[in-house]
C-alpha positions in Angstrom: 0.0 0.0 0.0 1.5 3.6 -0.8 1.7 6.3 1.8 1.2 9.3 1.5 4.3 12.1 3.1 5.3 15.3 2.6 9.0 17.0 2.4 9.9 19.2 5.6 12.5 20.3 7.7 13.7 18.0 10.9 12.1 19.9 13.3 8.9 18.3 16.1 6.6 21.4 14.0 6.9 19.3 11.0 5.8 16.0 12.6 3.2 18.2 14.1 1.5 19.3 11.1 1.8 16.1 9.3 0.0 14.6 12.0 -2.6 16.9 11.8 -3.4 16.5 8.2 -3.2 12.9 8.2 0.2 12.1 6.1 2.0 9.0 7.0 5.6 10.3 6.8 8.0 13.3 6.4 10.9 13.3 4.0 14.1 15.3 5.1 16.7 16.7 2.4 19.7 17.9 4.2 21.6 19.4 0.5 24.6 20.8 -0.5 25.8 24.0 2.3 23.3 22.6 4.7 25.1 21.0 8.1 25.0 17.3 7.9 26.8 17.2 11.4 23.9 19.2 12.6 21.2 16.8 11.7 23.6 13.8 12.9 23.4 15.0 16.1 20.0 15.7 15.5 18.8 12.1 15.1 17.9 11.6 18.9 15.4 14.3 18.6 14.1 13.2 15.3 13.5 9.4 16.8 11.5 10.9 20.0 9.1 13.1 17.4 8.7 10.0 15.1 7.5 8.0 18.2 5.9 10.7 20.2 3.6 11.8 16.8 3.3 8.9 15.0 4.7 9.8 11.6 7.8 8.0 10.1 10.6 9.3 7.8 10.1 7.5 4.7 13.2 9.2 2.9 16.5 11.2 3.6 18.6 12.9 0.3 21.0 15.1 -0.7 21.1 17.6 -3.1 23.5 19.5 -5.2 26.7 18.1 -3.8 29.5 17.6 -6.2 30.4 14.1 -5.6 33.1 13.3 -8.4 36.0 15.5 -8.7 37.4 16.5 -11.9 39.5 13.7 -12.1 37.1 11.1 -12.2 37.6 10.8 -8.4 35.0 10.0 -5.8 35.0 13.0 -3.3 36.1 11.0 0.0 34.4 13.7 2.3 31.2 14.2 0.4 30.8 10.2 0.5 31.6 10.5 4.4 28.6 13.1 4.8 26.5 10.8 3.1 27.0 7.9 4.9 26.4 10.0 7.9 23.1 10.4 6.8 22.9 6.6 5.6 23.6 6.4 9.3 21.0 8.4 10.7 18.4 6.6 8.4 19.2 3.1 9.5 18.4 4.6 13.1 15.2 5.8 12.6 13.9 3.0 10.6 14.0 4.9 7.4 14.6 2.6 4.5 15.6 5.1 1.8 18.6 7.5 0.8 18.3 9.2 -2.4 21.3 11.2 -4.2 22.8 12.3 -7.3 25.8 12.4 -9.1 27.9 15.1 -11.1 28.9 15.4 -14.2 32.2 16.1 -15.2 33.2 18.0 -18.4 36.3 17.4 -18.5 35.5 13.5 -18.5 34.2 11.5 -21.5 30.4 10.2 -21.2 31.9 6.9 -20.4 34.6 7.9 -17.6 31.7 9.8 -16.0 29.3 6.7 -16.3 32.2 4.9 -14.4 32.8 7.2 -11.7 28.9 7.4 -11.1 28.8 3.8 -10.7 31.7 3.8 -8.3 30.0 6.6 -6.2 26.9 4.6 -5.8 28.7 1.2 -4.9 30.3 3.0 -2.6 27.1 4.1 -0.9 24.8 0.0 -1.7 27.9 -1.8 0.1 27.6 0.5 2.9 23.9 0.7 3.7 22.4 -2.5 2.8 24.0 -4.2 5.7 22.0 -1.2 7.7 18.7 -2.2 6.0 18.5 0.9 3.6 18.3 1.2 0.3 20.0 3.8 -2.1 18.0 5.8 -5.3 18.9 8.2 -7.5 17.3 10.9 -8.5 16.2 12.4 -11.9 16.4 15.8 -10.7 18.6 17.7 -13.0 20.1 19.5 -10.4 24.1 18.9 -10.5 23.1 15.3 -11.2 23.0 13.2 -14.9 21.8 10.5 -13.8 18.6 11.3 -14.8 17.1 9.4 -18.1 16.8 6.2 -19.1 19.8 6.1 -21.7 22.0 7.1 -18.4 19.4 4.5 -16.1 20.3 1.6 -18.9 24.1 1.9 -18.2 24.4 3.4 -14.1 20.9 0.5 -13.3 21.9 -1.2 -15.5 25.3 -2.3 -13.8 23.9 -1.5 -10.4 20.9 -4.1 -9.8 20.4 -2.9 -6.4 20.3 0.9 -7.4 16.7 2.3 -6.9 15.3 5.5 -8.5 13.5 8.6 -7.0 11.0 9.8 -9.6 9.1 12.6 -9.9 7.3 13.6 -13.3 7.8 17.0 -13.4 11.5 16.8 -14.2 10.8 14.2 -17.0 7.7 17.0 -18.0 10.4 20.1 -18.1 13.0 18.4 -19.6 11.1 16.8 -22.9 10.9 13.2 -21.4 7.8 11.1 -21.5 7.1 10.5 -17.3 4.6 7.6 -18.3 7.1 5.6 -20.6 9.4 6.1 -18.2 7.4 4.5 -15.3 6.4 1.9 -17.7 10.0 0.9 -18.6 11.7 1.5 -15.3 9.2 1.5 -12.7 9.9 -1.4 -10.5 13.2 0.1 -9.7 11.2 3.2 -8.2 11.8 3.4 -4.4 10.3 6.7 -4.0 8.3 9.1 -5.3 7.9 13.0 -5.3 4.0 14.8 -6.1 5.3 18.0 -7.6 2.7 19.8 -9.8 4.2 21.1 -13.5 2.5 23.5 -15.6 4.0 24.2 -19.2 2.5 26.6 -21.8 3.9 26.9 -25.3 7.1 25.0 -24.4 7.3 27.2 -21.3 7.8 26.7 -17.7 5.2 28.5 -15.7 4.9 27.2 -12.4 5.1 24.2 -10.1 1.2 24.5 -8.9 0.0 21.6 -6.3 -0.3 18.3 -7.4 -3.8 17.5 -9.1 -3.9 21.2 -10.0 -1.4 20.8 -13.4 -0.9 18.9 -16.0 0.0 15.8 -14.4 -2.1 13.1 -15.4 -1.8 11.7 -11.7 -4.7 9.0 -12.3 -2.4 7.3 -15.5 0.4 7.7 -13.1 -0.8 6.2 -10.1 -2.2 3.5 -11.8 0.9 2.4 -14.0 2.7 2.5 -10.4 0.1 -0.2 -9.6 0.9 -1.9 -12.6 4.6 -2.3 -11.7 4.2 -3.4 -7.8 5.0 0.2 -6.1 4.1 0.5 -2.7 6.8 2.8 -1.6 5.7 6.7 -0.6 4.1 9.4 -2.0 6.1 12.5 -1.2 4.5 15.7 -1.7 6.9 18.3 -2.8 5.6 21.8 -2.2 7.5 24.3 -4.8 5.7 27.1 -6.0 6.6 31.0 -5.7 2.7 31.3 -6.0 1.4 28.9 -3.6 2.7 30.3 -0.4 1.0 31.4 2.9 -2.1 30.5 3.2 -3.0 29.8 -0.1 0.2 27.0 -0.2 -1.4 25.3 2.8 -4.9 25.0 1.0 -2.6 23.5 -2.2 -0.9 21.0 0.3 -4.7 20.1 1.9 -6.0 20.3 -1.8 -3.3 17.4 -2.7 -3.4 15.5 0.0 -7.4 14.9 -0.4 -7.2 14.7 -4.2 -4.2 11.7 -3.6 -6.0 10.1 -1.2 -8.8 9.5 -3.8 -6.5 8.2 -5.9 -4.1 6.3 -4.1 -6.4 4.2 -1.2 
């Protein structure tokens, strides 16, 4: 059965308010100039408010970071902060860590497809042991491992290597989201709800989920199709929905994916 989450900051507010509109989990992204040591020592706090509210963590991630150097290398301290947070999953029960890699320029398609799949066997070997699994993301953000030509040589190689998918990025970015779910799917260990609106080839805004272009009901259902039952993330990102009006988009998505994921 998929749950239904929302990303937020670590703090016992956030636990708060997703107990109070019914969510099943909180997703934390501690990115690239954020303090991983901070939300390490954090991770007794987090615990209490997952057990005193009710509402799990059903991902951690990392965006942003440079994690290949321009030799092809894997960045020993950026792998360190992310098995920190590997770590601090593992300890509250949280079964997913999603990140990204770089690409380099100076590297050739293939040396980059290399050092990606080191990165990433780096970060399987250390948390399956701790009972969490590792994703990428299709984000674009300082990331390439995005699209299924990348997927069919980084997944490829990797077995073990989930995927974090949301549609919007596969919407903005000329890829076919549904396709994509159909082909690669049952390596989908998480899932963000982020609403994508394009006019005329344009990028206008990032309105809830239900409230775009989406077609959410295709979606869900081909997520049936392959066996999903990981989370639903809702991914609030629009300069317009803010305030008060964000909160009714967040209540206005959380009802119109409870329809549709039950």
């Amino acid at each position: 059965m998929m749950q239904l989450g929302i990303i937020a900051a670590p703090t016992e507010e956030s636990f708060q308010k997703a107990k109070q509109k019914g969510l099943d989990f909180i997703e934390v992204c501690v990115n690239e100039g954020q303090d991983v040591d901070a939300f390490y020592r954090n991770r007794e706090n987090l615990l209490n408010w997952k057990n005193q509210y009710g509402i799990s963590i059903g991902s951690i991630g990392r965006w942003k970071s440079l994690r290949i150097d321009e030799k092809g290398r894997v960045i020993e301290e950026e792998l360190k902060r992310c098995r920190r947070l590997i770590d601090v999953a593992s300890e509250l029960g949280c079964t997913n860590f999603v990140s990204g890699c770089n690409y380099v320029e100076e590297l050739s398609f293939y040396e980059n497809c290399t050092a990606a799949i080191q990165f990433f066997s780096h970060l399987i070997d250390y948390a399956k042991p701790k009972g969490v699994k590792v994703s990428s993301y299709n984000c674009r953000k300082v990331n390439f491992v995005n699209t299924p030509d990348v997927w069919k040589i980084v997944h490829g190689h990797l077995k073990e290597l989930g995927i974090k998918f949301d549609p919007s990025h596969s919407r903005y970015f000329g890829g076919d989201y549904l396709q994509e779910t159909l082909d690669w799917g049952e390596r989908f260990n998480h899932v963000h709800l982020k609403g994508s609106m394009i006019i005329n080839g344009v990028r206008v805004d990032d309105p809830p989920a239900g409230l775009d272009q989406t077609d959410w009901k295709t979606f869900i259902s081909l997520l049936r199709v392959k066996g999903y039952t990981g989370g639903l993330s809702i991914e609030p990102h629009s300069p317009v929905w803010t305030g008060e009006l964000g909160e009714k988009g967040i209540d206005y998505t959380i009802e119109y994916m409870r329809k549709l994921a039950f």
